[in-house]
Backbone bond lengths (Angstrom), bond angles and torsions (degrees), N, CA, C in turn:
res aa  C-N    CA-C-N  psi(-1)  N-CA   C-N-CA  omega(-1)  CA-C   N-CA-C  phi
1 X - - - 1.453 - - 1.527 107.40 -
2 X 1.405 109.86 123.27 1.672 115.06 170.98 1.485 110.41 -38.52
3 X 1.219 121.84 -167.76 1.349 136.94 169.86 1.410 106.96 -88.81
4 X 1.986 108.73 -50.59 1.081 80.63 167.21 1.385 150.71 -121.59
5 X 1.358 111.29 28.81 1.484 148.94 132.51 1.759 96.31 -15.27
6 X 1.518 103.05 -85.12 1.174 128.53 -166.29 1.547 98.13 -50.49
7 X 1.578 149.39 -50.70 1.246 155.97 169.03 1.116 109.16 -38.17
8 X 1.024 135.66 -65.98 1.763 166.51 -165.06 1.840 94.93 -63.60
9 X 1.222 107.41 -76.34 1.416 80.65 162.62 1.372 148.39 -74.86
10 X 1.791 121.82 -16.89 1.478 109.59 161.22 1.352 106.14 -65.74
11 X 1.253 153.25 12.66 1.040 164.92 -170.37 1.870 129.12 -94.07
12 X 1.792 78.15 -44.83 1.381 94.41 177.05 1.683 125.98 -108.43
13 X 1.730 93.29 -10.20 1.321 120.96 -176.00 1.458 109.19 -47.44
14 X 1.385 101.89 121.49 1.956 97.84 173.33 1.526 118.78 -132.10
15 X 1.094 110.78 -164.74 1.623 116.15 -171.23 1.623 90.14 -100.14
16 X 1.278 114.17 176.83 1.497 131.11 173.52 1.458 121.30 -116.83
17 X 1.510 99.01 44.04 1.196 112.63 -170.16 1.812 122.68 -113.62
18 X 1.243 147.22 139.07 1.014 112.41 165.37 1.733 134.75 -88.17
19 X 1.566 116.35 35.33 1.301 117.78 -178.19 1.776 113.35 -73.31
20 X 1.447 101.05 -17.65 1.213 93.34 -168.47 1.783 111.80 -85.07
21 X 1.334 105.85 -23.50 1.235 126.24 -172.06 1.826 85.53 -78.03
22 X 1.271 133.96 -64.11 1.113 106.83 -179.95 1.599 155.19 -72.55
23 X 1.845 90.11 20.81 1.436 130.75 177.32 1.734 100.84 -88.60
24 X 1.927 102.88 -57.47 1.673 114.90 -140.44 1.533 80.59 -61.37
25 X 1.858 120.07 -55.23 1.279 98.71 -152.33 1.782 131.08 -67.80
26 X 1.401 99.53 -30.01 1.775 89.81 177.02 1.757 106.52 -70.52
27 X 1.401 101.73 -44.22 2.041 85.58 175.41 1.090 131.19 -70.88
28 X 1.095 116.14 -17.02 1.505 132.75 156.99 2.081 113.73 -38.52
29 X 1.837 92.13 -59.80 1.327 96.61 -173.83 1.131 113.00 -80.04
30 X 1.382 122.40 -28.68 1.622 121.02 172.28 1.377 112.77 -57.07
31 X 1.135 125.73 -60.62 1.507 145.82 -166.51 1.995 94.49 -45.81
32 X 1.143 93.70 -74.04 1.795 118.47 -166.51 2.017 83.93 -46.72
33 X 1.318 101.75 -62.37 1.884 104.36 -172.88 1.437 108.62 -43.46
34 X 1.776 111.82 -47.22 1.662 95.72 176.08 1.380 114.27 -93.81
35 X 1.228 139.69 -0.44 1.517 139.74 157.75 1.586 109.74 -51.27
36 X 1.512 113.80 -41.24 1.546 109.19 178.75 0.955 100.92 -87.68
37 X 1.828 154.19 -43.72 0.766 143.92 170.30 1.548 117.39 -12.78
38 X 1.640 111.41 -72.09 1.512 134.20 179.65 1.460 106.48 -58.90
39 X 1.418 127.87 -61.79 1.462 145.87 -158.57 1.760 102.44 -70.12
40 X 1.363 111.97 -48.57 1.279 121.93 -150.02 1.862 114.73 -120.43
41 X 1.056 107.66 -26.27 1.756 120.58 -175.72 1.583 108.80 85.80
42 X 1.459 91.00 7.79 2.112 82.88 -178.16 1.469 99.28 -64.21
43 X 1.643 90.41 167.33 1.563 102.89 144.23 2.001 113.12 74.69
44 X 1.177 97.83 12.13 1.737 124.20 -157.92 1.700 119.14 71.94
45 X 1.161 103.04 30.48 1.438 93.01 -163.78 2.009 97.42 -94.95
46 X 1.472 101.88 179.86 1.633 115.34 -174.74 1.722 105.43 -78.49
47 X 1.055 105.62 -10.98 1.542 105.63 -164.34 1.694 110.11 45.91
48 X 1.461 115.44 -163.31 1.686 107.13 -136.97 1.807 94.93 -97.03
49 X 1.336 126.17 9.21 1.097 126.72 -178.86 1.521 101.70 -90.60
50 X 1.398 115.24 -79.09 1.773 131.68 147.33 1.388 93.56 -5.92
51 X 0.982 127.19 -95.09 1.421 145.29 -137.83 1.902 94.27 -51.58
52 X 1.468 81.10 -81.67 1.971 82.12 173.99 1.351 113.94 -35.34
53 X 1.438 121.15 -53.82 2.058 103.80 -166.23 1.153 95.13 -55.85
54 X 1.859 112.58 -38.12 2.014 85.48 -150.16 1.971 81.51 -94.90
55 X 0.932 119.78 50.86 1.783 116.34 150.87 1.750 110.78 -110.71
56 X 1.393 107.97 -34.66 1.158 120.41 174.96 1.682 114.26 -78.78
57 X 0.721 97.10 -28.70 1.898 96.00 166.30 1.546 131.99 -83.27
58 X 1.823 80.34 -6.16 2.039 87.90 165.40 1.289 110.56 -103.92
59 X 1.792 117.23 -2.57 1.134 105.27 -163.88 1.689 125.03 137.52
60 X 1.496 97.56 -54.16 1.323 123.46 -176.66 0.965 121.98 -74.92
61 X 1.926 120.53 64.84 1.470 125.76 -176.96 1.498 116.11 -120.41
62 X 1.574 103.19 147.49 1.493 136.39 40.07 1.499 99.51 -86.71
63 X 1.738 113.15 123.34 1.081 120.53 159.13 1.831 130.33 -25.30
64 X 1.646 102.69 -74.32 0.803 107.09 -177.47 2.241 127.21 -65.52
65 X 1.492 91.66 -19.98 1.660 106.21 -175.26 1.423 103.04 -65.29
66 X 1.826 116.82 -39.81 1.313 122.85 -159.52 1.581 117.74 -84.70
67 X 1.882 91.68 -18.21 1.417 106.61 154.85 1.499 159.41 -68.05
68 X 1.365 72.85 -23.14 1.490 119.20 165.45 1.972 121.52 -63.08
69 X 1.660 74.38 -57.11 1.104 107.41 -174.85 1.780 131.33 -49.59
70 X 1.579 77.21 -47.30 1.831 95.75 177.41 1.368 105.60 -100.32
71 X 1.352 132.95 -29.12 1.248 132.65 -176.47 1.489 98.69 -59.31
72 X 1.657 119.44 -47.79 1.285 119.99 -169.03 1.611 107.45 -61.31
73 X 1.185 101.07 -66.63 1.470 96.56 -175.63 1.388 126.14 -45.22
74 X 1.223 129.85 -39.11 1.725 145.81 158.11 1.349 106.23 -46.73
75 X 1.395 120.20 -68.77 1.575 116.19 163.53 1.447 118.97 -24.23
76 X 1.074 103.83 -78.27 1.542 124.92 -138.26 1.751 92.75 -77.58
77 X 1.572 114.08 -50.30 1.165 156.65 172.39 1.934 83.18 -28.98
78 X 1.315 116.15 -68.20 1.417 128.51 -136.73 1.710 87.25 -100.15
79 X 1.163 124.35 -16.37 1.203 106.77 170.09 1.639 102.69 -101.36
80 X 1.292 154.25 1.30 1.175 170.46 93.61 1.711 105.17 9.66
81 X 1.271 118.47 -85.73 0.579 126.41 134.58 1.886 145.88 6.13
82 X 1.261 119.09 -94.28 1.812 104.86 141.02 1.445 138.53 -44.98
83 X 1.442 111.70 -24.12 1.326 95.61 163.02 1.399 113.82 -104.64
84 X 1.121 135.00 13.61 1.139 143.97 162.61 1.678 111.74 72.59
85 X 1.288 98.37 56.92 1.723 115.64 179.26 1.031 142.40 -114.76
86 X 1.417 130.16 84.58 1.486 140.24 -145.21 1.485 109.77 75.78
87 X 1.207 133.44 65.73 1.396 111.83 -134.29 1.403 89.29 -108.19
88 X 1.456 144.76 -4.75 1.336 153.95 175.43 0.793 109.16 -75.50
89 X 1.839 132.60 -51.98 1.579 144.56 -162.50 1.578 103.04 -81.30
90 X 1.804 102.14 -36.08 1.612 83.39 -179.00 1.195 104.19 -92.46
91 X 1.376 133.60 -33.37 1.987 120.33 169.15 1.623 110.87 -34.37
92 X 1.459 116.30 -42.76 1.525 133.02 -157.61 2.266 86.64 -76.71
93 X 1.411 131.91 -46.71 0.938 113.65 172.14 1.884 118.13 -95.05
94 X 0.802 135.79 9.12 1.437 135.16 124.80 1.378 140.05 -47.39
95 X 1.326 108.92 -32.31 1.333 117.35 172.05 1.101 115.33 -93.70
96 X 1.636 126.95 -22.60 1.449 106.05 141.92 1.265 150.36 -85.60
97 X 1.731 101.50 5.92 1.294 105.02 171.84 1.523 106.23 -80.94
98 X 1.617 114.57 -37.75 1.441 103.38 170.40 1.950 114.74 -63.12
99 X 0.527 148.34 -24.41 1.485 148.84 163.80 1.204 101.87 -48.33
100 X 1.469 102.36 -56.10 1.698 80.01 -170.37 2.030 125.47 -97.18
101 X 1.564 95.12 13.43 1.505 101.82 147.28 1.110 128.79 -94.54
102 X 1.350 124.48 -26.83 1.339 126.59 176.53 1.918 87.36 -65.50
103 X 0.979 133.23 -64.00 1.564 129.59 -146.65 1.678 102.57 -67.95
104 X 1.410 105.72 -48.44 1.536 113.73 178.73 2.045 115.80 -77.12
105 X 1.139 109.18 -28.75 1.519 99.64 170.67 1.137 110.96 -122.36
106 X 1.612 144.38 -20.46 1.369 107.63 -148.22 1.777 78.77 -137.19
107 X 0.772 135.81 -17.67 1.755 124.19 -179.49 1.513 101.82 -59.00
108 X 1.222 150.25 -40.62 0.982 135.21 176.01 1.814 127.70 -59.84
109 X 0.951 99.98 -6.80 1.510 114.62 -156.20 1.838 95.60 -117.17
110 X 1.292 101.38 4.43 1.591 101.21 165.14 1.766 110.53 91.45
111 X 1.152 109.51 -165.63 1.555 103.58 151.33 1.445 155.11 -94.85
112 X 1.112 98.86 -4.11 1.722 112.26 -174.56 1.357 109.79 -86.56
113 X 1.173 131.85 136.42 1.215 143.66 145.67 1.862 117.38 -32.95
114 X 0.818 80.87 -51.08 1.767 92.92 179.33 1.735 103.67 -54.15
115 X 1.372 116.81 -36.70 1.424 107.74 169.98 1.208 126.29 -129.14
116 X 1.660 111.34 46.25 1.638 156.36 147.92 1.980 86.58 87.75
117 X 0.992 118.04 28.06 1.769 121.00 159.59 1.349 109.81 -43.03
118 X 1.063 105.87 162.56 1.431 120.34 170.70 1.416 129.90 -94.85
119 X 1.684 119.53 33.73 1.339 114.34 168.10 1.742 105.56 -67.14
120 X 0.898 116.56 -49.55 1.635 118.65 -170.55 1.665 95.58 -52.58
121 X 1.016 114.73 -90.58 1.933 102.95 -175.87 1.833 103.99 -37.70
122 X 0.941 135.87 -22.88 1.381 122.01 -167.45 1.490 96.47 -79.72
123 X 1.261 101.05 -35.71 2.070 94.66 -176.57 1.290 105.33 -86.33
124 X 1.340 128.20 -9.12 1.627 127.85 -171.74 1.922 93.75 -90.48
125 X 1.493 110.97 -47.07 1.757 105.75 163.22 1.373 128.54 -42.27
126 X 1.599 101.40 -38.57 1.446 114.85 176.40 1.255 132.92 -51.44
127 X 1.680 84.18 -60.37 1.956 110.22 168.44 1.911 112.56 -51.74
128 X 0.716 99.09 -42.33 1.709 125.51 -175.15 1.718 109.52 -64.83
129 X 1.418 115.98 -61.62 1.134 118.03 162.88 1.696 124.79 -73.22
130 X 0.852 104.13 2.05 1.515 118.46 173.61 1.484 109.24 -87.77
131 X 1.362 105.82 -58.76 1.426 90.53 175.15 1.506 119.32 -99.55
132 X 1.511 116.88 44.61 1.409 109.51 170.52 1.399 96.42 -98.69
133 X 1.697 102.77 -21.26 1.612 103.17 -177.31 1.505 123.35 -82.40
134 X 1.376 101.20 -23.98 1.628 111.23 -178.34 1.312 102.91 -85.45
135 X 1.073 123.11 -44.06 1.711 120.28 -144.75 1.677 119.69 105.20
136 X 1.253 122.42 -177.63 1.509 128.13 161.77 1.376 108.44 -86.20
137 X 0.981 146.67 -0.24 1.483 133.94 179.62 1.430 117.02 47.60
138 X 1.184 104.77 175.71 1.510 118.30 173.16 1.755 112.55 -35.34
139 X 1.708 105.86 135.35 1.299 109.67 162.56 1.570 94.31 79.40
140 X 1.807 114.10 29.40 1.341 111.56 140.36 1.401 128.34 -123.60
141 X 1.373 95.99 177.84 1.463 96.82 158.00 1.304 140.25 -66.98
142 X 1.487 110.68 -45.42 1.572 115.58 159.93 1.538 110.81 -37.27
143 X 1.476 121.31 -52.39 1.511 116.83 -169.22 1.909 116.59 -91.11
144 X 1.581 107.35 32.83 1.352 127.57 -167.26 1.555 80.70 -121.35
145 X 1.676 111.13 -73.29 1.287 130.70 147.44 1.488 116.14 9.14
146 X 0.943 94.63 -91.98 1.539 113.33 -175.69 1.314 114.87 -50.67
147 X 1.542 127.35 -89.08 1.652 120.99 149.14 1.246 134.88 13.00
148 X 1.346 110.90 -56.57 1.106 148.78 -150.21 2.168 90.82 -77.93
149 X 1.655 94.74 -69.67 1.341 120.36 -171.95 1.782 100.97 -62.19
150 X 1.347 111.73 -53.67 1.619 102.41 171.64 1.480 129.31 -55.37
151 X 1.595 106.20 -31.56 1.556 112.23 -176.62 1.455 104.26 -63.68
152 X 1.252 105.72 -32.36 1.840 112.50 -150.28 1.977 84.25 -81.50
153 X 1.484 129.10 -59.87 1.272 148.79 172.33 1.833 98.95 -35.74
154 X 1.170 125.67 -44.47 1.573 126.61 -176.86 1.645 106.97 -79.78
155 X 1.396 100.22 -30.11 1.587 101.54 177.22 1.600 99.79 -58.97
156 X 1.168 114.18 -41.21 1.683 110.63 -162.28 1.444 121.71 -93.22
């Protein structure tokens, strides 16, 4: 097995379990729901014009790049995510996009949701770091992935 043969699958390597699958799909849909939110204006959101000024008016500039920025990863991240694809690398950049909303908007404001706190990103970090450690589990691609990469590695 190449090196990076060999990468690709510790990468994709998962458990045979379904905990992860009952992680990928609700963060999956949240994530992807506020990625368009920011990226796109679905869903009531500002889309990537909106989104950038009011990122740049907390601070977080170039407005519009950082909008980009997180919308993408949440997007892309959250559809990643449901199908269970790379599912470590993108948990591993989710969890720092939540880090750095919880730190830049909502840690000041305490914990409650009710007065825009950061319990909601703290459980979306959670979900996120959870499965960078598990994997996607059953009913992904990584573990199609994976299989896939050992069968071909046993052939040789």
């Amino acid at each position: 097995m190449n090196t990076f043969t060999h990468y690709l699958h510790t990468l994709t390597r998962t458990r045979d379990t379904y905990a992860g699958l009952a992680l990928r799909l609700p963060l999956g849909i949240i994530f992807a729901a506020h990625g368009a939110q920011k990226l796109f204006g679905w869903f009531g959101g500002y889309g990537l014009q909106g989104t950038g000024q009011w990122m740049a008016s907390i601070g977080l500039e170039p407005g519009v790049l950082m909008a980009a920025l997180a919308g993408s990863a949440e997007f892309f991240g959250g559809i990643f995510l449901l199908l269970g694809l790379f599912t470590r690398a993108t948990a591993l950049v989710l969890a720092f996009t939540m880090v750095v909303a919880i730190a830049s908007v909502h840690l000041s404001n305490g914990l409650f949701m009710s007065n825009d706190g950061y319990e909601f990103g703290l459980a979306l970090l959670a979900g996120a770091i959870s499965l960078m450690i598990s994997g996607a589990g059953n009913f992904s691609a990584d573990k199609t992935l994976a299989a896939a990469l050992a069968h071909a590695s046993a052939k040789n």
